[in-house]
Z-matrix of the N, CA and C atoms (Angstrom, degrees):
N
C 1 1.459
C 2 1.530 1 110.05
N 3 1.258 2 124.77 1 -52.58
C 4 1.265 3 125.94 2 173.81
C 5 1.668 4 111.16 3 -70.76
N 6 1.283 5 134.28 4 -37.10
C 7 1.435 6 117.60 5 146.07
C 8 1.500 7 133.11 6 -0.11
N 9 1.966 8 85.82 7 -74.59
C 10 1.047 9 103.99 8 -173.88
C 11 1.675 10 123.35 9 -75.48
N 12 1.432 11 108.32 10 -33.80
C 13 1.747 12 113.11 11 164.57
C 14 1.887 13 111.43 12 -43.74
N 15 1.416 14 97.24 13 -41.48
C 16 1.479 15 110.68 14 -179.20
C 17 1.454 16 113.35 15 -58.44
N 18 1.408 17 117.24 16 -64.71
C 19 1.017 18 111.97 17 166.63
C 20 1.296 19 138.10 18 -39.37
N 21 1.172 20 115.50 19 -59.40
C 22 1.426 21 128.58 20 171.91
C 23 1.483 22 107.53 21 -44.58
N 24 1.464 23 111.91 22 -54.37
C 25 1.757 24 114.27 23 177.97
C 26 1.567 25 111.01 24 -21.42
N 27 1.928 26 83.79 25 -63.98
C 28 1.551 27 93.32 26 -155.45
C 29 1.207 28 106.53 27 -69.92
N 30 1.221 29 133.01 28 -22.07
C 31 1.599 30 133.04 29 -164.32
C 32 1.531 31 89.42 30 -85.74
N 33 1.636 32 141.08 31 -48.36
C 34 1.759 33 128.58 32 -176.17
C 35 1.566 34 96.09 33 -53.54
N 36 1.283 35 135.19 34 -34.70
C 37 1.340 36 152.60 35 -168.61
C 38 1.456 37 113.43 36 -75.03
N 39 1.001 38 102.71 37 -11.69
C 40 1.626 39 100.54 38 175.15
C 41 1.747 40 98.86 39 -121.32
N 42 1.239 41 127.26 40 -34.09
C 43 1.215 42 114.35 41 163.06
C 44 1.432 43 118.89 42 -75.66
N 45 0.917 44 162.01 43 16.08
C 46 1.266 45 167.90 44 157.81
C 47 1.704 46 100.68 45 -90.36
N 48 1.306 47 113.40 46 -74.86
C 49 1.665 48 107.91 47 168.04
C 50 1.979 49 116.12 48 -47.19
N 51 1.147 50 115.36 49 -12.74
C 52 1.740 51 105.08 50 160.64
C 53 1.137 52 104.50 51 -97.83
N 54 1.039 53 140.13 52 23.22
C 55 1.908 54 130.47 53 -170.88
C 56 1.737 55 74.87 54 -125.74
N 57 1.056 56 154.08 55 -26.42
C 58 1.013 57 171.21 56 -140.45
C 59 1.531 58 105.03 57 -99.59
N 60 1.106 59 116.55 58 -108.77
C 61 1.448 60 126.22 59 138.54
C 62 1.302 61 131.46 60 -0.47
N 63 1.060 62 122.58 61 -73.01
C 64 1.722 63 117.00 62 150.75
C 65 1.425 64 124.03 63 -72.00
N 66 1.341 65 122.36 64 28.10
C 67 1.571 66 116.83 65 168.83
C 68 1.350 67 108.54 66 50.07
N 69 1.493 68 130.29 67 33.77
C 70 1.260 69 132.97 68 167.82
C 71 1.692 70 99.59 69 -81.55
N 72 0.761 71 113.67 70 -69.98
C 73 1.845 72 126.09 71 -161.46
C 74 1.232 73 95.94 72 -31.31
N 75 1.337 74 157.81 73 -67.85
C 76 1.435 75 131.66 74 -169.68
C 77 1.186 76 120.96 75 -46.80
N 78 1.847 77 127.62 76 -24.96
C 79 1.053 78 116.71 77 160.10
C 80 1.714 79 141.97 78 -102.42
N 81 1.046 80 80.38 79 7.53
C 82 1.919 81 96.85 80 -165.53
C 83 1.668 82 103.34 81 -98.79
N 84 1.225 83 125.24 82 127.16
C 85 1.866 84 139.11 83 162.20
C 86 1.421 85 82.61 84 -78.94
N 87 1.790 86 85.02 85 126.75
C 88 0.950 87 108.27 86 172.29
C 89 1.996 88 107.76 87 -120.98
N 90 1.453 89 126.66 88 141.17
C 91 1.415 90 101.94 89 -159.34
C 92 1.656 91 76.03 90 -146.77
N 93 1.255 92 106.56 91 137.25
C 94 1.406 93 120.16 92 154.51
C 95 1.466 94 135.71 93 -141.86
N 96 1.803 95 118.35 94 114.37
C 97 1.192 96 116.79 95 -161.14
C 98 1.323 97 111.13 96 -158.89
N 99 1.307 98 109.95 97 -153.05
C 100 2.129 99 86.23 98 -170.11
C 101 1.755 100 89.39 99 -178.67
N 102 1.165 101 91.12 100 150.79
C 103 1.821 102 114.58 101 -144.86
C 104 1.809 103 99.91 102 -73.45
N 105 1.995 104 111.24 103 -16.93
C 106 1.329 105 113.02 104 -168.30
C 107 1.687 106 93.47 105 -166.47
N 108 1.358 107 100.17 106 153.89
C 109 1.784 108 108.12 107 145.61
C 110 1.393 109 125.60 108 -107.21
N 111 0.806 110 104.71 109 -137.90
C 112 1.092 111 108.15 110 -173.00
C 113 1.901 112 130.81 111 -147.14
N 114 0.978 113 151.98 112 158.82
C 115 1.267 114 147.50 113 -168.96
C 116 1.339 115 108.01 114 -92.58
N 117 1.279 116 131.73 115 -33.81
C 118 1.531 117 111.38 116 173.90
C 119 1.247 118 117.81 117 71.50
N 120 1.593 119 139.18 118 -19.06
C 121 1.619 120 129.35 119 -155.38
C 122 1.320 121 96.33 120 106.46
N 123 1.537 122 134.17 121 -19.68
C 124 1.222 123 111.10 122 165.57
C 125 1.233 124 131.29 123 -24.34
N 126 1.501 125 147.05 124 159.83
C 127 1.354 126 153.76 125 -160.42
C 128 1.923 127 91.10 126 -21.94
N 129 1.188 128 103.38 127 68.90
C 130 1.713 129 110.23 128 161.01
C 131 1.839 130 98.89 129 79.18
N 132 1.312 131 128.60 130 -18.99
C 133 1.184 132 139.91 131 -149.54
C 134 1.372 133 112.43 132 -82.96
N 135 1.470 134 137.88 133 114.17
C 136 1.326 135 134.21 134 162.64
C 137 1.649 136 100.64 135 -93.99
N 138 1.535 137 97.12 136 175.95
C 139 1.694 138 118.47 137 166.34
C 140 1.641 139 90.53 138 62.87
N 141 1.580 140 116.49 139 -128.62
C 142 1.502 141 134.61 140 -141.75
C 143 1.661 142 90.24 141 -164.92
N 144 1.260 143 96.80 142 147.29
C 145 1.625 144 117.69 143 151.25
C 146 1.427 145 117.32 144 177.21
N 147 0.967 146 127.31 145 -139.21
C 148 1.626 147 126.41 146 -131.50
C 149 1.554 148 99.45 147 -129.33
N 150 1.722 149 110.09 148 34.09
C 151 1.629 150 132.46 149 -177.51
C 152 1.514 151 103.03 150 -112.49
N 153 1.136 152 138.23 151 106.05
C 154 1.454 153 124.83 152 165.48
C 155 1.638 154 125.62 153 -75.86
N 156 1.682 155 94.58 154 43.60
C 157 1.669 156 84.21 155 169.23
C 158 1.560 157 112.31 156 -84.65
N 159 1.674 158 115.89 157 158.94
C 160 1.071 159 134.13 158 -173.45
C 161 1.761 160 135.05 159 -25.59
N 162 1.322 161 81.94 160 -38.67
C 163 1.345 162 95.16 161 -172.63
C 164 2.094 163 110.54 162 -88.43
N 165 1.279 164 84.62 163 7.08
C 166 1.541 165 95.98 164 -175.73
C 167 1.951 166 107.36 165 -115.95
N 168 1.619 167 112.14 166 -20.70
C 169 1.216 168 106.72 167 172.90
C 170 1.713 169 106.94 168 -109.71
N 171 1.569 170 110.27 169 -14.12
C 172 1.729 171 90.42 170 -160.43
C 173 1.690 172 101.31 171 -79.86
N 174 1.141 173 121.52 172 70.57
C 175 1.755 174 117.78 173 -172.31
C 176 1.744 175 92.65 174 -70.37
N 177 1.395 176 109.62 175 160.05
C 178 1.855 177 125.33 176 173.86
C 179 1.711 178 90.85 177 -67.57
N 180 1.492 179 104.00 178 160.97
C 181 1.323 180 124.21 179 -164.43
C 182 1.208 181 107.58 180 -150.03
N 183 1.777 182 149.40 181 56.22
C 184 1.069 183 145.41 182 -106.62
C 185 1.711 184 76.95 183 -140.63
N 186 1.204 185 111.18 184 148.83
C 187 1.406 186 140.82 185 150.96
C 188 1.394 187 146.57 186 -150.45
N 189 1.166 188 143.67 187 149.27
C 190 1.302 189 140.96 188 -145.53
C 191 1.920 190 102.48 189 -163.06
N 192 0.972 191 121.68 190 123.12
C 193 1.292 192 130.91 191 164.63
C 194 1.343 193 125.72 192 143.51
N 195 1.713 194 140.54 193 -159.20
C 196 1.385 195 127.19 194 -171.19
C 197 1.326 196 110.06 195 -54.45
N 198 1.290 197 122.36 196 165.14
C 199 1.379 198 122.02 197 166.02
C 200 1.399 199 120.93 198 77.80
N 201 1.208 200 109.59 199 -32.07
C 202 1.932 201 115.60 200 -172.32
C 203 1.468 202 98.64 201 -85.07
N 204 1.197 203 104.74 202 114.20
C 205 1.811 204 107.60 203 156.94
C 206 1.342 205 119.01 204 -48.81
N 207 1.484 206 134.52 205 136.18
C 208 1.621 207 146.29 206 -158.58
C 209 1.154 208 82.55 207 -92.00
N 210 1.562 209 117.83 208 129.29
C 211 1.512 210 130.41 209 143.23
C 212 1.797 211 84.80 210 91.66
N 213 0.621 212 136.88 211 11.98
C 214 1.721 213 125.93 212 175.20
C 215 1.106 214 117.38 213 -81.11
N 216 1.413 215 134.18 214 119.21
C 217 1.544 216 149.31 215 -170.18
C 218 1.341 217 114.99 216 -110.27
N 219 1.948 218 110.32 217 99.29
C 220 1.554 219 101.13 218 175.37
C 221 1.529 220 117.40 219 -109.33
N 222 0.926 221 105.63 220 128.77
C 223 1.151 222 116.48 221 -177.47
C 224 2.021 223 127.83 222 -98.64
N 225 1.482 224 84.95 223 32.90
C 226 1.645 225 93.28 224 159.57
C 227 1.282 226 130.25 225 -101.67
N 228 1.798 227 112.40 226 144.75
C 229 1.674 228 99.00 227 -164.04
C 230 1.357 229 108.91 228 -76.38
N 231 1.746 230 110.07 229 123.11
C 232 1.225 231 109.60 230 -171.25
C 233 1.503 232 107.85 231 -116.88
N 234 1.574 233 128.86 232 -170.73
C 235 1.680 234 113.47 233 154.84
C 236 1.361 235 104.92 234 -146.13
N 237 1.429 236 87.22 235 159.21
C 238 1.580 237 87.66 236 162.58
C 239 1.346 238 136.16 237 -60.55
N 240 1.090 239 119.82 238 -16.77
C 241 1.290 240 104.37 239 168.60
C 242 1.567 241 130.85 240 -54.39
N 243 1.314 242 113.89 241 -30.96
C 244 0.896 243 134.62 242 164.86
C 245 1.753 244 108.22 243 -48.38
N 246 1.110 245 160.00 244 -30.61
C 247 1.122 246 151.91 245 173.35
C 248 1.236 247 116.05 246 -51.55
N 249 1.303 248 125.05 247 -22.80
C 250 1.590 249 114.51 248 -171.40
C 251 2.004 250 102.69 249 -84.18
N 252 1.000 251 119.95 250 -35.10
C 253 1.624 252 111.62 251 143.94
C 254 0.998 253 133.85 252 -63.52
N 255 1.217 254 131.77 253 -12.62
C 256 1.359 255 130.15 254 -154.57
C 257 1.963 256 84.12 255 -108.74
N 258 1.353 257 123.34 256 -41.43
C 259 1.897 258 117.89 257 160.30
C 260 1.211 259 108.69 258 -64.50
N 261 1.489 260 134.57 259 -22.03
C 262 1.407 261 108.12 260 167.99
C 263 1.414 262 125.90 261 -95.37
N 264 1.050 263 121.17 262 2.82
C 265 1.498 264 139.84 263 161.73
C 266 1.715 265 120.18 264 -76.88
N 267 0.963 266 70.93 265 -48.79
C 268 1.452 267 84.34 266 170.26
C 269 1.662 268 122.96 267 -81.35
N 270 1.467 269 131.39 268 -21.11
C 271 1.257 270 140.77 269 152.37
C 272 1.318 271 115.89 270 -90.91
N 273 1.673 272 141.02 271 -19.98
C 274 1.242 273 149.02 272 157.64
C 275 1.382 274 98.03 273 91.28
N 276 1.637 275 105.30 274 27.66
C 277 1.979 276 99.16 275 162.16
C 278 1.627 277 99.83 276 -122.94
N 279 1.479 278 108.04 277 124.00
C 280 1.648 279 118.69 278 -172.40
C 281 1.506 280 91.19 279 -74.98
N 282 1.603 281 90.96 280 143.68
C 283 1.757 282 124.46 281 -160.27
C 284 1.533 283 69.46 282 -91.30
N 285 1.603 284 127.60 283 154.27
C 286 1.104 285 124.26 284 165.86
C 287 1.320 286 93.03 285 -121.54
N 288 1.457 287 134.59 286 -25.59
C 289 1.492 288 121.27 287 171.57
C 290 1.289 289 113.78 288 -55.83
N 291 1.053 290 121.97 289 -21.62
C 292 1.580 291 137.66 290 -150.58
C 293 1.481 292 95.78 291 -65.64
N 294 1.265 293 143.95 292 11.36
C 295 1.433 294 115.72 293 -165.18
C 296 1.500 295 135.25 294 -62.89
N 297 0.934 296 95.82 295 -19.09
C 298 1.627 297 130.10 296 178.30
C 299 1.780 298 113.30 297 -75.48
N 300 1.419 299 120.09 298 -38.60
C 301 1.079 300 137.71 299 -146.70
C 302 1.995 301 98.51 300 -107.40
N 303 1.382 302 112.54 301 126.09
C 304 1.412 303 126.57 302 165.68
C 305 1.127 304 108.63 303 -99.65
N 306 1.271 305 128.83 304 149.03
C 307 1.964 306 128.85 305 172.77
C 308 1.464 307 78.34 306 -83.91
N 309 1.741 308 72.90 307 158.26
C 310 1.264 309 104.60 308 179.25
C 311 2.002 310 102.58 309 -101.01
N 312 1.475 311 103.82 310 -11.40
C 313 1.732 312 90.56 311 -174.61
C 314 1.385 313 130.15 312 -48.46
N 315 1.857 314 111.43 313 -24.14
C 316 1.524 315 93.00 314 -171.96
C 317 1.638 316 98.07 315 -93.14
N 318 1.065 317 136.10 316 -37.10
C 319 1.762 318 137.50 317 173.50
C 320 1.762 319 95.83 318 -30.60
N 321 1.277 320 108.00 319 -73.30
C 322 1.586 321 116.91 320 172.29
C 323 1.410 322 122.54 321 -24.75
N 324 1.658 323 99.58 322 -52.50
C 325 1.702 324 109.05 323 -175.78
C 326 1.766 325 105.36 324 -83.32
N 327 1.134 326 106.69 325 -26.07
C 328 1.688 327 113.79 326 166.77
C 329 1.622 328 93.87 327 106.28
N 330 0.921 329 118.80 328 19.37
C 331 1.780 330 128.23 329 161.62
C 332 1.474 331 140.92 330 -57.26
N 333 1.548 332 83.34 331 -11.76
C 334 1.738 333 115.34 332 -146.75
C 335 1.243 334 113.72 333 -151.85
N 336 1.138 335 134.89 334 143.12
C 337 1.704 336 139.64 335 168.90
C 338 1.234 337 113.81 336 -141.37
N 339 0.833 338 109.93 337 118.57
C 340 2.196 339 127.37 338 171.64
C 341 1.285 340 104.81 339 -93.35
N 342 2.060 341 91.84 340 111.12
C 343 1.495 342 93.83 341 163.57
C 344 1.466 343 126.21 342 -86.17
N 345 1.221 344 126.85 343 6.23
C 346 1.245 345 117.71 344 179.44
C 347 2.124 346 103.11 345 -157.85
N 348 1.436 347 111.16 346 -175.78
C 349 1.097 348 122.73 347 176.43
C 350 1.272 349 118.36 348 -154.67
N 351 1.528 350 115.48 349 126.95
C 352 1.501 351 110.37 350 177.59
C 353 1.482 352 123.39 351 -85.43
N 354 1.223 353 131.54 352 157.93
C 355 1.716 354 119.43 353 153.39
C 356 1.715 355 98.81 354 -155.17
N 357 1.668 356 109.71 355 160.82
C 358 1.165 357 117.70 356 173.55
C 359 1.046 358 124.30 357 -169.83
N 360 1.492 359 130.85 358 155.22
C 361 1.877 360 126.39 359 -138.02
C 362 1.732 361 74.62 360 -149.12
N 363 1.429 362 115.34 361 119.38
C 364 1.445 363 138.98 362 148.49
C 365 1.592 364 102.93 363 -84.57
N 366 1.599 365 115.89 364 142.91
C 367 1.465 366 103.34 365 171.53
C 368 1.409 367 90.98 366 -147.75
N 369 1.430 368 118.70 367 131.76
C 370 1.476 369 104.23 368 162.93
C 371 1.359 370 130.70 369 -86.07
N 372 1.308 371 138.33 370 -173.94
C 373 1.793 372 120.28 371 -159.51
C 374 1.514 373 111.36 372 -73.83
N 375 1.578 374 110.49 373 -29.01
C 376 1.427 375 106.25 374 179.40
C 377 1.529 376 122.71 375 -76.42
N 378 1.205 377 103.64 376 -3.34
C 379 1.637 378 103.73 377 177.78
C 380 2.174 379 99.89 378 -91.44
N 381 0.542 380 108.29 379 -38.68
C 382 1.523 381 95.90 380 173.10
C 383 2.123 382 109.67 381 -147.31
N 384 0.822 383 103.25 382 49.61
C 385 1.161 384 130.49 383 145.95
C 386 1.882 385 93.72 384 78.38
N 387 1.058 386 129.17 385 -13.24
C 388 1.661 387 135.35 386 -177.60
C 389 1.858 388 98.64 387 -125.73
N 390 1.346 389 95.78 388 174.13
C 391 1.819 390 95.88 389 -176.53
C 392 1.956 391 81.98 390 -120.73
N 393 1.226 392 86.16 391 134.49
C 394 1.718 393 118.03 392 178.43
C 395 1.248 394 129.32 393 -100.86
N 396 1.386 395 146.05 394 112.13
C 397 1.020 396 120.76 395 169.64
C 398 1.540 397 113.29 396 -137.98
N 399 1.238 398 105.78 397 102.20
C 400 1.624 399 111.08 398 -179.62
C 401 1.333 400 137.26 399 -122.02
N 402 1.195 401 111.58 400 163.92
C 403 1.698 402 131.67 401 -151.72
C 404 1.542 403 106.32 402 -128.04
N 405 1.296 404 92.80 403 129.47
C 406 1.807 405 97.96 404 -175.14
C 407 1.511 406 87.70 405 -135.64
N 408 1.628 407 114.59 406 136.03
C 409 1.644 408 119.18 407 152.09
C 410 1.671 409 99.65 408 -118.20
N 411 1.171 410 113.13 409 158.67
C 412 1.693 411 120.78 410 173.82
C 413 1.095 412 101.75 411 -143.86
N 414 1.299 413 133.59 412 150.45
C 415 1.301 414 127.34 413 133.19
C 416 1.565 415 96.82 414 -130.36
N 417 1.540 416 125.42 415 -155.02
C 418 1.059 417 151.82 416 -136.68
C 419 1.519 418 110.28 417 -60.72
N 420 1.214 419 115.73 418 -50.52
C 421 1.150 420 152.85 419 167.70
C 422 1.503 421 145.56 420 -83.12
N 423 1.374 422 97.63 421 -52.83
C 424 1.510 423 113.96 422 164.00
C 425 1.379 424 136.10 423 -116.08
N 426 1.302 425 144.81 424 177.59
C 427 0.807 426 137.49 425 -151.69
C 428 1.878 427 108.75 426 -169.51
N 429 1.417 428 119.69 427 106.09
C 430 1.751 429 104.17 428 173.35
C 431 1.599 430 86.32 429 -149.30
N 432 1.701 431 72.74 430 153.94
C 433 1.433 432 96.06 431 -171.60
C 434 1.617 433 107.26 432 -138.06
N 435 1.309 434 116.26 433 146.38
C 436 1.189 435 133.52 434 178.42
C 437 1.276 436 146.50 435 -143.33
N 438 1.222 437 141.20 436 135.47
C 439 1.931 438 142.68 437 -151.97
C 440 1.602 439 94.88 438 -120.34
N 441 1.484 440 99.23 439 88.57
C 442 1.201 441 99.80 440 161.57
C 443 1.570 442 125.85 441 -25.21
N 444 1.158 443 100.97 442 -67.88
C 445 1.925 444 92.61 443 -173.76
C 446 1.433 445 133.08 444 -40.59
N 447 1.699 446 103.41 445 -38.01
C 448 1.492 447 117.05 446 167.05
C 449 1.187 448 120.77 447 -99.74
N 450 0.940 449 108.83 448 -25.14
C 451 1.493 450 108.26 449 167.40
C 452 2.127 451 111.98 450 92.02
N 453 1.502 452 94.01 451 12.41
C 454 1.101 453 107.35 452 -179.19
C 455 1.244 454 110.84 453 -65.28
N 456 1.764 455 124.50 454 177.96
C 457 1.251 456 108.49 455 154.16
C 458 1.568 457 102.70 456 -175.28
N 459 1.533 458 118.18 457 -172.52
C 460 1.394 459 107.99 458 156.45
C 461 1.340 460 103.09 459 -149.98
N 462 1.707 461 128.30 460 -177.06
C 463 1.242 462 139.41 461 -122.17
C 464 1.259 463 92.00 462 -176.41
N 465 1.811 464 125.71 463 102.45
C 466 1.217 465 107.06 464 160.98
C 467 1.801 466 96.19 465 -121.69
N 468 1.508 467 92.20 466 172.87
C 469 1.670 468 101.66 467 174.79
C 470 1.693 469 89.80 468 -120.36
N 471 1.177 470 105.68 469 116.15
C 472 1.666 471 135.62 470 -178.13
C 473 1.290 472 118.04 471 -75.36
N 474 1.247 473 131.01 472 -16.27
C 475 1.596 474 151.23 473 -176.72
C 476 1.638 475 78.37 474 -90.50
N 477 1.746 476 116.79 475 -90.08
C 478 1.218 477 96.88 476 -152.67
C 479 1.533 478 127.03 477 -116.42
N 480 1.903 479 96.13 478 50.79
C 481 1.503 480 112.49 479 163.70
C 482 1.633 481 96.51 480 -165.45
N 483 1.399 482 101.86 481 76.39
C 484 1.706 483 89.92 482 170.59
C 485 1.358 484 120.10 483 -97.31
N 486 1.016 485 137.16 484 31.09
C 487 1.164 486 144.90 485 145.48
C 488 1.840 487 115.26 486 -95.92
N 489 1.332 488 102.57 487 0.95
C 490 1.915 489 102.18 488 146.63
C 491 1.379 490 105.03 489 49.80
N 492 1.732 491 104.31 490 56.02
C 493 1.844 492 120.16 491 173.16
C 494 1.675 493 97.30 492 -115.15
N 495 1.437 494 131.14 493 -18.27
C 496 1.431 495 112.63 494 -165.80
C 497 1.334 496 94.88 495 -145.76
């Protein structure tokens, strides 16, 4: 796993130094981020699955190019989904798949604040042995999640249990 973080480093690291080099980088969005994390040993948990604890949604959200303030840290819960507007806003050709999707440019420019964030993992029974269907909202603070079918769910307060045990 760390290999592979490595790798990846060096390879954003060598494309960034050719955007560099050829006087691209003042004009080119540059975006780096990744579709999941991972569990680590979280609550006993390796790999990924169909749990929205933290360590499985907070993936890096990195950007670089016109318009983005250098070194600026936002800290609203946002998602990726949102990127497929957030390239046509940023190139000035409307994403028409995008319906789903808000740019992210004014949150970025600090124009904007997102109070919350959605995500959700459908599974049918043969992928982990039951059929799944769940609902996560977050924002800043909190965090609940829920499986439609049962109607189960959980509820954390993120201020003062973010490691998501009670």
């Amino acid at each position: 796993y760390y290999g592979m973080i490595s790798l990846i480093d060096h390879n954003v690291g060598r494309i960034l130094t050719t955007l560099d080099e050829l006087g691209l980088a003042e004009d080119t969005l540059v975006v780096f981020t990744s579709d999941h994390g991972e569990w680590l040993g979280d609550h006993g948990l390796v790999l990924k699955g169909p749990m929205f604890y933290e360590g499985l949604l907070r993936v890096g959200l990195l950007m670089r190019g016109p318009g983005i303030p250098a070194g600026a840290v936002v800290g609203e819960p946002v998602s990726t989904v949102d990127l497929a507007a957030t390239f046509g806003d940023w190139t000035g050709v409307p994403v028409q798949a995008a319906r789903h999707s808000r740019s992210l440019l004014p949150v970025v420019q600090g124009r904007e604040t997102r109070s919350h964030a959605f995500d959700e993992w459908r599974l049918g029974p043969a992928r982990c042995g039951v059929a799944l269907d769940v609902r996560m909202v977050r924002t800043r603070d909190a965090k609940l999640t829920v499986e439609l079918g049962t109607g189960a769910g959980e509820l954390y307060d993120l201020r003062d249990d973010p490691d998501e045990m009670v």
